[in-house]
N, C-alpha and C positions, 0 to 999 in steps of 0.2 A: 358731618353735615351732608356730605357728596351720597351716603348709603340713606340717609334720612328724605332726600331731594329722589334720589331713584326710586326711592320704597312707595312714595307718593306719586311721581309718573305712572310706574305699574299699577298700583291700583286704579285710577282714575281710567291708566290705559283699558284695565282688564274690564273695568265697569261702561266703560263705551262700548266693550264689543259686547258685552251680556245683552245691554241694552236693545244693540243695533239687531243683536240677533234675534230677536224677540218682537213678533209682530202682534198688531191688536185684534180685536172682531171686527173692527170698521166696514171689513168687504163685506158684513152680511147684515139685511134688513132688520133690527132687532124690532120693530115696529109690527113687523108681522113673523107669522107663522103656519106652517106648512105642513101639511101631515103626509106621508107616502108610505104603501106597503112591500116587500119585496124580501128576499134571499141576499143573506150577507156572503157576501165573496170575500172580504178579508177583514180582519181586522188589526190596526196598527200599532201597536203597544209599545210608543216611541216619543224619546221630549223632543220636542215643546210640547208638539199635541200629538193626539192619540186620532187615530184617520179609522173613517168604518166607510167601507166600500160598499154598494148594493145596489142587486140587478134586480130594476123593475119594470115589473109589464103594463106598459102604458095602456088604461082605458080605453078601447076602443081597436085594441090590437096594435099588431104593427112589433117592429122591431123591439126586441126591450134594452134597457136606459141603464147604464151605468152612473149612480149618484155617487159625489162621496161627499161624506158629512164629519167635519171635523169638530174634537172635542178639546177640551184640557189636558194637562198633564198626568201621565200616570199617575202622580203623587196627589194630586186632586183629586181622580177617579180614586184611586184608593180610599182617602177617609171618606170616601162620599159611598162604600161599599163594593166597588169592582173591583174584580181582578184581570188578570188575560186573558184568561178563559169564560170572561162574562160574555161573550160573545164569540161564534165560530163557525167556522166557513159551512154553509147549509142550514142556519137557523132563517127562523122564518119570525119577518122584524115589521113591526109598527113603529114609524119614527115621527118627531115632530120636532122641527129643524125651523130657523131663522135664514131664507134663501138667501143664497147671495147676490148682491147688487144688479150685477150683469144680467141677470135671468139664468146663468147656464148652470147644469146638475149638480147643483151641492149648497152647502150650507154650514150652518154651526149650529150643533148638538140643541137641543132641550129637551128629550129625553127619549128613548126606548123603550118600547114594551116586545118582550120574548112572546111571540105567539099561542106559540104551543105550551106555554105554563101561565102567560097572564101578567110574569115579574114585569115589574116596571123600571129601571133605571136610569137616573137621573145624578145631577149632578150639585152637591149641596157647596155652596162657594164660601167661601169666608171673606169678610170686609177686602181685603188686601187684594183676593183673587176675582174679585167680579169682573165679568167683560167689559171694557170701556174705561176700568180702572189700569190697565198695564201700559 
């Protein structure tokens, strides 16, 4: 009984901290959406989410902006057709992102277009994995 009662604590314990560690889209507008062009500086191929960095030259001059625009999980990106290397430091990016709340440079993902070939990628979610769902 005492190994049956501990087995259950652990679980329960291990599924609070999954939980906890696992944040939603809330911080980003999903109501709108925002398009910007620019040179990716990095990209993050890490869980939870996958982070793409990118330096943009603000219309009208002026210093340029570093955005970052956060996506899903690798394992997301994956069936949905990306890999690591879908993206690399020097590509030149069309992006269309859900700002985030606050106003300041960033966002969450809706999709990429690679400049210089046209690909377009995006992000196909399954019932379980939609924003707003986790």
């Amino acid at each position: 009984l005492k190994v049956f009662v501990a087995g259950i604590v652990c679980a329960f314990g291990f599924g609070a901290t999954v939980a906890a560690a696992h944040h939603s889209f809330a911080t980003y507008d999903q109501t709108k959406t925002h398009a910007l062009k620019g040179t990716v500086k990095a990209f993050q191929w890490t869980n939870p989410h996958t982070v793409i960095w990118i330096i943009v030259q603000p219309d009208g001059g002026g210093a340029p902006e570093e955005w970052t625009i956060e996506t899903t999980s690798p394992g997301v990106l994956t069936r949905s057709g990306w890999t690591r290397k879908s993206l690399n430091p020097g590509d030149r990016v069309s992006v269309e992102f859900h700002p985030l709340r606050d106003g300041s440079h960033g966002g969450g993902l809706v999709a990429v277009t690679l400049l210089a070939t046209g690909q377009r990628l995006q992000v196909e979610f399954g019932a379980a994995e939609k924003p707003g769902l986790q």
